[in-house]
C-alpha positions, 0 to 999 in steps of 0.5 A: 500500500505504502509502496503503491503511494511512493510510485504514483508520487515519484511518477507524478513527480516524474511526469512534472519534471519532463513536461517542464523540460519539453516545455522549455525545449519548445520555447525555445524552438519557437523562439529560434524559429521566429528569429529566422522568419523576421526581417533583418534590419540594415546594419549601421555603417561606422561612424556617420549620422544617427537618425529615427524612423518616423514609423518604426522610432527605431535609430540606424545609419541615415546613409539608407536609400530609403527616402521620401519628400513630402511637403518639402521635408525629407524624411528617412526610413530604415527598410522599405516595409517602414517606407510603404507604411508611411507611404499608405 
C-alpha cells in the first residue's frame, strides 16, 4: 500500500519534471524559429549620422536609400516595409 503511494508520487513527480523540460525545449524552438522568419534590419555603417524612423522610432545609419519628400521635408526610413507604411 505504502509502496503503491511512493510510485504514483515519484511518477507524478516524474511526469512534472519532463513536461517542464519539453516545455522549455519548445520555447525555445519557437523562439529560434521566429528569429529566422523576421526581417533583418540594415546594419549601421561606422561612424556617420544617427537618425529615427518616423514609423518604426527605431535609430540606424541615415546613409539608407530609403527616402521620401513630402511637403518639402525629407524624411528617412530604415527598410522599405517602414517606407510603404508611411507611404499608405
Amino acid at each position: 500500500m505504502v509502496r503503491g503511494i511512493i510510485y504514483a508520487l515519484v511518477s507524478i513527480l516524474v511526469l512534472t519534471f519532463l513536461r517542464g523540460v519539453i516545455g522549455i525545449l519548445t520555447k525555445g524552438v519557437q523562439e529560434a524559429m521566429r528569429e529566422e522568419t523576421q526581417p533583418r534590419q540594415p546594419a549601421a555603417s561606422k561612424g556617420g549620422e544617427l537618425v529615427k524612423c518616423p514609423v518604426c522610432d527605431t535609430y540606424f545609419a541615415a546613409d539608407t536609400p530609403h527616402r521620401k519628400v513630402t511637403d518639402g521635408k525629407l524624411h528617412v526610413f530604415c527598410s522599405e516595409k517602414c517606407l510603404q507604411k508611411f507611404a499608405a
